[in-house]
C-alpha positions as CSV (number, residue, x, y, z in Angstrom):
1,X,21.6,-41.5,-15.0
2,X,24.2,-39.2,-13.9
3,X,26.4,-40.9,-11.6
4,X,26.0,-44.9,-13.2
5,X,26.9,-46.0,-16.5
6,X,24.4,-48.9,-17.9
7,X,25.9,-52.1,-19.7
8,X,23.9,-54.4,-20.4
9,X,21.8,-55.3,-16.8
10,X,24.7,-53.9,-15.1
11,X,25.5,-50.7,-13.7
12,X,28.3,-49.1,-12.6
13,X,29.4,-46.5,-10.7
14,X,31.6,-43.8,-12.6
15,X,34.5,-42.5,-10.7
16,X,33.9,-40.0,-8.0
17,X,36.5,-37.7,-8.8
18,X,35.4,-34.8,-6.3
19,X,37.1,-36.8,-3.1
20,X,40.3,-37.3,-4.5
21,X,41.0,-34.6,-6.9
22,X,41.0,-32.1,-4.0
23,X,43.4,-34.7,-2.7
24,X,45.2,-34.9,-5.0
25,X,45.8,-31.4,-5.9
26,X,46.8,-30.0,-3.1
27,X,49.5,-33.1,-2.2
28,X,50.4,-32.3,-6.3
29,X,51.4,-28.5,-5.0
30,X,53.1,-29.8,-1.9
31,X,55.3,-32.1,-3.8
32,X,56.4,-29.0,-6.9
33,X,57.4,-26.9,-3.7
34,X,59.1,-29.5,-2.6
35,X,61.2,-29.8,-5.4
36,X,61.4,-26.5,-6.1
37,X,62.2,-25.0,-2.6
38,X,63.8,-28.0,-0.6
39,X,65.5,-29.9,-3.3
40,X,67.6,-32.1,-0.9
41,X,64.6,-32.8,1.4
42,X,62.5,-36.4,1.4
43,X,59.6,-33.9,1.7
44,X,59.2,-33.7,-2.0
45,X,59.0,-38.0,-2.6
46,X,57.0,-38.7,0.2
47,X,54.2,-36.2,-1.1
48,X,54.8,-37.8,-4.8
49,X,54.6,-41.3,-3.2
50,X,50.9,-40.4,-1.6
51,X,50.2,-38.5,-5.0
52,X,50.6,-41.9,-6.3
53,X,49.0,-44.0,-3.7
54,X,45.8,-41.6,-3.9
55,X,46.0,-42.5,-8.0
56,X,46.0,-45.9,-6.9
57,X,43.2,-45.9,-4.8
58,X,41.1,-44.4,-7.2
59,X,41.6,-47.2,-10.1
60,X,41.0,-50.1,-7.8
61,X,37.8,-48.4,-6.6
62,X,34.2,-49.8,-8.2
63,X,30.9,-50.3,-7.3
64,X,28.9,-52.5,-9.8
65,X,24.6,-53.4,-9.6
66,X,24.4,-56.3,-11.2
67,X,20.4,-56.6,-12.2
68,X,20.9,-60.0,-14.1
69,X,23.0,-61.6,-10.7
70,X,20.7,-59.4,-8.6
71,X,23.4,-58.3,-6.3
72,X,26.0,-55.6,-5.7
73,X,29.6,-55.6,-6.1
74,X,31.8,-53.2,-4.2
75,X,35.9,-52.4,-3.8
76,X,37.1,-48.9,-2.0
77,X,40.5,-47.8,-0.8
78,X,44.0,-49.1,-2.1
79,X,43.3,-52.9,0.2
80,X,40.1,-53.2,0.1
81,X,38.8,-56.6,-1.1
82,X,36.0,-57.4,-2.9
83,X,32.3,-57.3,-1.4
84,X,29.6,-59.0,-2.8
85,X,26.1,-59.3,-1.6
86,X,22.4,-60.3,-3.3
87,X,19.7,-57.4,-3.4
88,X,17.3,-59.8,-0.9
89,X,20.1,-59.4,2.0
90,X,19.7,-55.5,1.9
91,X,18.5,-54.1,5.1
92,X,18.6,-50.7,3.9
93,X,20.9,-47.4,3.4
94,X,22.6,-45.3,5.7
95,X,24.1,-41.7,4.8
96,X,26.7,-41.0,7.5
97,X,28.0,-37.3,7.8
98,X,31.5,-36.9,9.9
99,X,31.4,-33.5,11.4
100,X,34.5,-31.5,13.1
101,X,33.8,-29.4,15.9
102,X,30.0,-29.9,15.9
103,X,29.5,-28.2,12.5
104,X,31.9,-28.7,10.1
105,X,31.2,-31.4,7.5
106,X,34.2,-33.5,6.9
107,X,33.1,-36.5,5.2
108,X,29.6,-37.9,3.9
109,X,29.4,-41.5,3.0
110,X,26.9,-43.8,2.0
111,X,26.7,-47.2,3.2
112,X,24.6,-50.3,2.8
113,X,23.3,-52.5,5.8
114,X,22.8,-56.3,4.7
115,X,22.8,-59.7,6.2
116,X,25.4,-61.5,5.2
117,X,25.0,-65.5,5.3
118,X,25.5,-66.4,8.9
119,X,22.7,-63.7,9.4
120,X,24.9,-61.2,10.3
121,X,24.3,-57.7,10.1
122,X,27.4,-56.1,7.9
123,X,27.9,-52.6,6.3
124,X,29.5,-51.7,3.0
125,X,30.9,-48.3,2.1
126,X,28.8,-47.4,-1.8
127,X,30.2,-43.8,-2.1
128,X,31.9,-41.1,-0.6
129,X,31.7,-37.2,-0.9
130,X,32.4,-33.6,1.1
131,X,28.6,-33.0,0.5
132,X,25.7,-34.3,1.1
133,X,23.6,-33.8,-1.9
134,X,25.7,-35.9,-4.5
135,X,25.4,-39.1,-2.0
136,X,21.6,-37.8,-2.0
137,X,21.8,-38.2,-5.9
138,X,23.5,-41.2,-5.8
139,X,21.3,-43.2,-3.3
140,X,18.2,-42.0,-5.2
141,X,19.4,-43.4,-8.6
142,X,20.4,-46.5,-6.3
143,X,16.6,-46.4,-5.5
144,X,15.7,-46.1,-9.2
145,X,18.3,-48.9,-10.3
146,X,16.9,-51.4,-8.1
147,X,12.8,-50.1,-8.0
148,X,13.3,-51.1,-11.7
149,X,14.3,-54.8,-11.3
């Protein structure tokens, strides 16, 4: 498994590193200009501050298959609380592509449909990506995770 890292009955997501290092990067560069071109400007600490933020976000972020509970675990963003739902409740998948100006792929996301217990229908963000064939590769180890269980 490429994208999952097994312990046990439980599987967990590894980092997706390709959505924020981009991020990450080029906020990185704007904050070293900053300090080396406007050294008396705020630019320079606001860019560090979402630098930081973004590092944040990352470290807080999991998403955990948990064979032996039978249900999945998930946590995205910098407030995001914990989501937990059983296997059963899963209605399905969704792969989402955000396109600008008709063409354009801005953001692809997968996302889980599933009942929650009132019986309402709820969604939870699983992964995020640029492109579509690592969600592709991550729903279809998803697939394999829970086919074998």
């Amino acid at each position: 498994m490429k994208n999952f890292e097994r312990n046990g009955n439980e599987y967990k997501m590894k980092p997706q590193l390709g959505t924020y290092v981009p991020l990450v990067a080029i906020f990185s560069i704007m904050a070293i200009v900053g300090f080396v071109k406007m050294p008396e400007s705020s630019f320079k600490w606001w860019m560090l501050g979402i630098v930081v933020i973004l590092m944040i976000s990352l470290l807080r972020a999991y998403f955990i298959i948990d064979m032996d509970r039978r249900e999945m675990r998930v946590r995205k963003g910098l407030f995001g609380r914990e989501v937990t739902f059983p296997l059963e409740s899963i209605q399905g998948f969704t792969i989402h592509k955000l396109k600008q100006y008709g063409f354009i792929t801005v953001s692809v996301s997968l996302l889980a449909r599933y009942r929650n217990e009132n019986g309402k229908e709820k969604k939870a963000q699983l992964a995020q990506s640029y492109f579509t064939k690592p969600i592709q590769r991550i729903y279809d180890e998803i697939e394999e995770i829970i086919g074998e269980g």
